[in-house]
N, C-alpha and C positions, 0 to 999 in steps of 0.2 A: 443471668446477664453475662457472668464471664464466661459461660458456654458458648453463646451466641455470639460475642463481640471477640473474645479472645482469638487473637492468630495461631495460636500456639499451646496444644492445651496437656501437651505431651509432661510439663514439668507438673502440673495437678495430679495429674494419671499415676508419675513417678513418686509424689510424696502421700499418695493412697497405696501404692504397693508398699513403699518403706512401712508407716505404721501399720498394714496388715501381715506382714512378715515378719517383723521384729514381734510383734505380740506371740506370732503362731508357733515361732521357732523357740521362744524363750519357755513355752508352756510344752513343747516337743522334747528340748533336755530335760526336762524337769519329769518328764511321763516316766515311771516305773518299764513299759514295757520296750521302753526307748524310739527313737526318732525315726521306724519304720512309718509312720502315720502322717509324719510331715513329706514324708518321699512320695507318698502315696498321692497327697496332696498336689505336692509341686507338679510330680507328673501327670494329673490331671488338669493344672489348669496350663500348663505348658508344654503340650506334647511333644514329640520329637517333631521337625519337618524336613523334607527335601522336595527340593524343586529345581529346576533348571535355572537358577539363578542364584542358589547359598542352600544352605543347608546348615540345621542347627538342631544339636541331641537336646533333648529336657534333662533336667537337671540330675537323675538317676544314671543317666546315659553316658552324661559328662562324667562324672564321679566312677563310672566303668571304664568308658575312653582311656582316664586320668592311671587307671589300673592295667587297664594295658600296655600302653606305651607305645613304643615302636620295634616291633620284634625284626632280625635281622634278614628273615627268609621267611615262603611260604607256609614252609614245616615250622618255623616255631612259631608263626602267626595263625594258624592254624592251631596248634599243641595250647596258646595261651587263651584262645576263646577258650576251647574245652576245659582248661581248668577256670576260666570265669564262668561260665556254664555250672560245670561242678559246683564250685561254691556256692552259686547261687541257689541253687538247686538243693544244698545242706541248708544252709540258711533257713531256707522257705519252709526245708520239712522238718525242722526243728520250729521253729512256729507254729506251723500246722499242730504237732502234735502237741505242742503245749497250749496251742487252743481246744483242742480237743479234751484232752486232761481236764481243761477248767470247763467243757460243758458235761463230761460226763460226773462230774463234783455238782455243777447245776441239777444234773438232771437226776443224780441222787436224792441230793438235799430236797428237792423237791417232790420228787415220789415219796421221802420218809415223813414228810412234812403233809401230805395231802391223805397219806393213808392215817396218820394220826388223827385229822379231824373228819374225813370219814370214818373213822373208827368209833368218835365217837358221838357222830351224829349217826352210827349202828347201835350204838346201845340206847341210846332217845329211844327212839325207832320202836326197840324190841321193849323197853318198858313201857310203851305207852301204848300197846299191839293191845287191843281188845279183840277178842274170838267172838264174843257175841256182834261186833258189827259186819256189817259186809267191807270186804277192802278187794280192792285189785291191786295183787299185791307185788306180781313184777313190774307193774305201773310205778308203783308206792316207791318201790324202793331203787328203780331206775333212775326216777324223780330225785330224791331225797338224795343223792352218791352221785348222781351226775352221770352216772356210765349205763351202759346197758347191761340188767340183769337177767339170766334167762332161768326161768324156775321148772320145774316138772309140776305137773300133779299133786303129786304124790309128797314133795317137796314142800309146797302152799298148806297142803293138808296139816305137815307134820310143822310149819311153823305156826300157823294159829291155834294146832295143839300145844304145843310147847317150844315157845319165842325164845326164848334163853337157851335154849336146847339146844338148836336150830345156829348157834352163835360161831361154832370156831369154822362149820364149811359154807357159813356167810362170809369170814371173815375170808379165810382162802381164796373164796371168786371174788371178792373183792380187790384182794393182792393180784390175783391173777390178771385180771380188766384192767385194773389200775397201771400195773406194768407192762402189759399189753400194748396200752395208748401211747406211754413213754417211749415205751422203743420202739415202736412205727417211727412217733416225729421223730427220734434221735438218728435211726438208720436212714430215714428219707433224709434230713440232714446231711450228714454226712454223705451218701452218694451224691447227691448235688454237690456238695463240695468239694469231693478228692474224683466226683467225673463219671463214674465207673459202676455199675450194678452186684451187689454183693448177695454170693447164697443164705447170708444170714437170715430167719425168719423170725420175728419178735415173737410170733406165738409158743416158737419152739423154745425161746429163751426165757420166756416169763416165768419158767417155774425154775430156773436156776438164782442159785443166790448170786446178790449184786457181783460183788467180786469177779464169779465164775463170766458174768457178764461183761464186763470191763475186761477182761483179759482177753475174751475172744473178737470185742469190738479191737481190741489195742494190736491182737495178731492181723487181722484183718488189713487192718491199715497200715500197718507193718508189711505186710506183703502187698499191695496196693506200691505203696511208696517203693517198696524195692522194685518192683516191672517198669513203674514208671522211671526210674531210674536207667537199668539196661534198657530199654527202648531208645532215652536221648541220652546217654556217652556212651562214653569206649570207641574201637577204630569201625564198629560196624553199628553204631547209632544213629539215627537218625538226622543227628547236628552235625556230626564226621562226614554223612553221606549227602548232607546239601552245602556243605563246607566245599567238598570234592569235585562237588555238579557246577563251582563257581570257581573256577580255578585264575581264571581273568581276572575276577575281581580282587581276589586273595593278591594275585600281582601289583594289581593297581593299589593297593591300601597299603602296601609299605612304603608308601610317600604318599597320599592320599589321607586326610583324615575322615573326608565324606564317607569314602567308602569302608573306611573303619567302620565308621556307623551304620552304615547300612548292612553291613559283617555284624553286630553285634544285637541289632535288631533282628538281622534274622535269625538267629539264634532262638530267640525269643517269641517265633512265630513258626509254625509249621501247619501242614497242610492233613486235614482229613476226610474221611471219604461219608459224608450223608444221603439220601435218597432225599431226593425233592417231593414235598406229602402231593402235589398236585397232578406233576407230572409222571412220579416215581423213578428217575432215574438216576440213577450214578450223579454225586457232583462234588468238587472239590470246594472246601471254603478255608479260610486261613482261622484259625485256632492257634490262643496264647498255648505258650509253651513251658514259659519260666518268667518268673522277675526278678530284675535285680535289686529291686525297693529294702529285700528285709538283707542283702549280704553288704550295699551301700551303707544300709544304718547303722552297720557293726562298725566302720570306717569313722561315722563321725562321733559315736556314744561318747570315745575318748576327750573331744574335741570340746574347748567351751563355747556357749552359746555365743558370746560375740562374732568371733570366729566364723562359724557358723553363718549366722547373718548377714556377715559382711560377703561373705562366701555368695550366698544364696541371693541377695541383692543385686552382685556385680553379675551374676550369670542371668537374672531376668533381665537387668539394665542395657546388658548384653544384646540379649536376644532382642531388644528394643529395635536396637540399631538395626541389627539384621532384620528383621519384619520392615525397615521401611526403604533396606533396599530390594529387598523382595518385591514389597508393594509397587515399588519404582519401577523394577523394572520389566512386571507386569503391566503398569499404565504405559511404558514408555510400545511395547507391543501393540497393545489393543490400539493406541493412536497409529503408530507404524502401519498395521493390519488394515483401520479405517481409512487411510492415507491422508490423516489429520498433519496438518502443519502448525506450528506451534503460537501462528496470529492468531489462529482460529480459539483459540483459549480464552477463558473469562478473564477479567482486567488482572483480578487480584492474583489470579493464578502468574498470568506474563510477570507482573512484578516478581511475586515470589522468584520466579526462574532467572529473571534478568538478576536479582540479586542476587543467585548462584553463581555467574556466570560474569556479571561487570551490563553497564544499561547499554557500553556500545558493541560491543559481543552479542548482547543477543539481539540486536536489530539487525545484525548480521545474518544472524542464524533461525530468526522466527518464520522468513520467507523460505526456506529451503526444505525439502522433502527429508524425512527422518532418517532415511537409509545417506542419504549424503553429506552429514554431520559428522566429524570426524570422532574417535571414539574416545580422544581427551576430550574436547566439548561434551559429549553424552554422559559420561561419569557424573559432574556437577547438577547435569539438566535430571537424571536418572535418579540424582539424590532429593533434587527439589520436589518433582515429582510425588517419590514416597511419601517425603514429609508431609503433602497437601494430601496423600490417599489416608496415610495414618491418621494426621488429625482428623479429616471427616468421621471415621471409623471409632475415633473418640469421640467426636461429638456426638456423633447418632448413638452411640453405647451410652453414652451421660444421660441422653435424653429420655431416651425410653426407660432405663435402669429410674431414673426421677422419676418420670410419671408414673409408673406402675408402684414406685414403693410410693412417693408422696397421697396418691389415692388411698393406699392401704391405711398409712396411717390417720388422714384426718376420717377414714372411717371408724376408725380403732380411737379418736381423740372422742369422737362426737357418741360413744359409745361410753365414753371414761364420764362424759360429761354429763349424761343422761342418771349414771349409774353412781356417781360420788356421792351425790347427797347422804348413801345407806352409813357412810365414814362414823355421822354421827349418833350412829345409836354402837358403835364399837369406842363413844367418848373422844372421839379425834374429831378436829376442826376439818371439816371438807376443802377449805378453802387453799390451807394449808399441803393436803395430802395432794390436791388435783396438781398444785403446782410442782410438788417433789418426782408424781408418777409420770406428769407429762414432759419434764423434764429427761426424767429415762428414757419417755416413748422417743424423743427428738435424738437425744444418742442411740438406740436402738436403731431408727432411721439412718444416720452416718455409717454409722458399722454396715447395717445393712444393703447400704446404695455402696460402700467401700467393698463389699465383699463379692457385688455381683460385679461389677466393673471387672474387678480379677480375675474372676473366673472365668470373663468372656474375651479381654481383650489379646490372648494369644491363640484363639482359638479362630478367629478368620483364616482364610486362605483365599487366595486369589485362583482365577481360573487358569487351569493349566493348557501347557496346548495338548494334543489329544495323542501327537504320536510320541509323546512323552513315557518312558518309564526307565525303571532304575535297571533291568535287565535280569537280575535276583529270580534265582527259580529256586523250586522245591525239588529235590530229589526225587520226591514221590511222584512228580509230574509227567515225567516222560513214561515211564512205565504207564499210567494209568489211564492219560489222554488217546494215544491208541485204540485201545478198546473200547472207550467210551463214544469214539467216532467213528469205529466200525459199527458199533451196536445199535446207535442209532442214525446212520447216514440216510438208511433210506427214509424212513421217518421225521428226518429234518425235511428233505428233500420232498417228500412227495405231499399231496394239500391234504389237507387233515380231510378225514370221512366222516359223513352225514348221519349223524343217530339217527337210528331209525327209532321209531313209539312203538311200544306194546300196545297191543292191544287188550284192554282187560278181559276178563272173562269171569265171570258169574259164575 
């Protein structure tokens, strides 16, 4: 009902983000690996934005800005991205490799741990091997170990003569398969993760000890992390040489804070060269480059949790305000653009506006074309606006976020209720439990409708106009655009050719 009837539904919206931030952020100081995972968070559900009407970093971005500062010239505005770059950039590959660290202790532990009970469902195995029966016995024992074992002849021969005999170069291709598997999934791991294709081959490593294997996994990625390193710094890197290709903007951001941000974002994105699988040609796409997620976390580990909160609260409350005059002044365009007057508006809406403005003002100003309202008038009408675009965008996010989880859960109730009776043969009263779990279910519910609401409601954008952009190029662009347009000009240009059919032939 107060979705529906409320005017205003922005202060609800504001006391579901508090208690889902205060919870996330108190359980992020408290994380041993520290508060990179609430960064990670924030800036997903609030990503940076710009648009022709405001512009606002996510909360990662802020806490970089906050580190920047304002340097006094283009050379030291320039010099302090690259050492935000840098840091960030240690930051990250210290994580990296302390995640790494703790999968290859996983992936230990669990190789010593699966070869011990294949070991000794090898010895079941070989005591319960009768020669008198027929076995197929690389079947048997591919079966029984889980892996694939491949036998000889001659091999099958000598183990239904003597099974126990036949034990330590079972046990070795055992070891060998066994580590074999592990370090496929560990190497395909890891090259998804640090990007890159490594000469290592798990077959060739399966027969070295762990150790020897850890070392050369750890040089690896050690040299990995070093190229990727001199590739983005230094004065001939690739953040230096789109830094350089933006020299305008580097101007403009030493009074500018937008275009701080958008200096600090690109940083953080850069340009590389794929083949389209369809068409096959050359194409540029933007690829992350670096995050500031895990060198911001080092910034607040010190910091206590209230702190913290109040922090992170005012910066989304923040961004509130800006999304609604973004929204504003978005709507105030698309009306501009349809050559909408402002009679022409639903009742509730003129109200809302005339209340921005005074009721004899805007009788003044509802008859008059939007280009001919002066631009103090616009400001108030610009803000009312928002306000009516935001709230809708709450209410249709309330709405749908409810119905899809309210369905969920009275399918999940009516499931509790079919299935509690079982309560009483574990000696518990049903009647008792049904009310305790379905109690959960309904908090479950809250948390649940609180937690999608957040996630979606900084994530709208308005349509932009089309000859819009921020101007940010890639160093790598000029150079590669060229050629990519001589190579295929004529091919754009001329109409594709007719396949012709084979004809089969017998």
């Amino acid at each position: 009902d107060a979705i529906f009837k409320k005017a205003d539904l922005r202060e609800d919206v504001t006391e579901m983000l508090r208690t889902e931030i205060s919870q996330r952020v108190q359980n992020a100081m408290e994380d041993p690996e520290g508060p990179w995972k609430l960064l990670a968070y924030l800036e997903e559900i609030q990503p940076a934005i710009d648009t022709p009407w405001a512009s606002y970093p996510s909360f990662p971005f802020r806490l970089a800005l906050d580190q920047l500062g304002t340097p006094a010239d283009e050379d030291e505005l320039a010099a302090a991205l690259l050492k935000l770059a840098e840091d960030a950039l240690t930051a990250e590959d210290a994580h990296m490799l302390e995640s790494v660290h703790a999968l290859l202790d996983r992936t230990e532990q669990s190789l010593k741990a699966q070869l011990a009970e294949r070991n000794d469902i090898l010895d079941t195995y070989l005591d319960s091997l009768d020669p008198q029966d027929r076995h197929d016995l690389q079947n048997e024992l591919s079966s029984i170990l889980g892996i694939p074992m491949r036998l000889s002849a001659s091999q099958q021969r000598a183990l239904l003569e003597d099974p126990r005999g036949q034990k330590l170069w079972l046990q070795d291709a055992l070891r060998s398969n066994l580590t074999t598997l592990h370090l496929r999934r560990l190497l395909l791991t890891l090259e998804r993760r640090f990007n890159e294709s490594w000469p290592l081959k798990a077959t060739d490593l399966a027969s070295q000890p762990w150790k020897e294997i850890r070392s050369q996994v750890l040089e690896q990625i050690q040299g990995t992390m070093e190229r990727r390193k001199q590739r983005l710094l230094g004065t001939e890197g690739d953040i230096a040489r789109d830094l350089a290709a933006n020299e305008e903007h580097l101007t403009a951001a030493l009074t500018d804070e937008n275009e701080r941000l958008r200096l600090v974002q690109l940083t953080t994105q850069g340009v590389r060269i794929t083949f389209d699988p369809k068409s096959h040609r050359r194409q540029l796409i933007t690829a992350p480059r670096l995050t500031y997620v895990f060198s911001m976390a080092q910034q607040l580990e010190a910091l206590p949790a209230q702190q913290v909160t109040e922090q992170v609260l005012a910066h989304l409350e923040e961004a509130q305000a800006v999304f609604q005059t973004i929204f504003g002044h978005a709507e105030w365009e698309h009306l501009r653009n349809q050559e909408v007057m402002l009679d022409k508006l639903a009742p509730n809406s003129k109200d809302i506006l005339a209340e921005a403005v005074g009721k004899e003002r805007f009788e003044l100003l509802e008859s008059l074309p939007l280009d001919e309202i002066s631009s103090e008038d616009q400001e108030p009408l610009i803000q009312a606006l928002g306000k009516l675009s935001q709230n809708r965008i709450y209410r249709q996010l309330l709405l749908a976020t409810i119905t899809q989880s309210w369905v969920e859960y009275l399918t999940r109730m009516e499931a509790l209720r079919v299935s509690i009776s079982m309560e009483s043969y574990a000696q518990r009263d049903p009647l008792v439990q049904y009310k305790s779990q379905a109690s959960t279910m309904f908090t479950e519910l809250l948390s649940e409708v609180r937690q999608t609401v957040i996630s979606k409601m900084y994530r709208f954008r308005p349509s932009l106009p089309a000859e819009y952009t921020t101007g940010l190029r890639s160093a790598a662009s000029p150079q590669l655009e060229p050629a990519l347009v001589g190579a295929n000009e004529a091919r754009l240009n001329d109409p594709p050719a007719k396949s012709k059919k084979k004809r089969k032939r017998h």
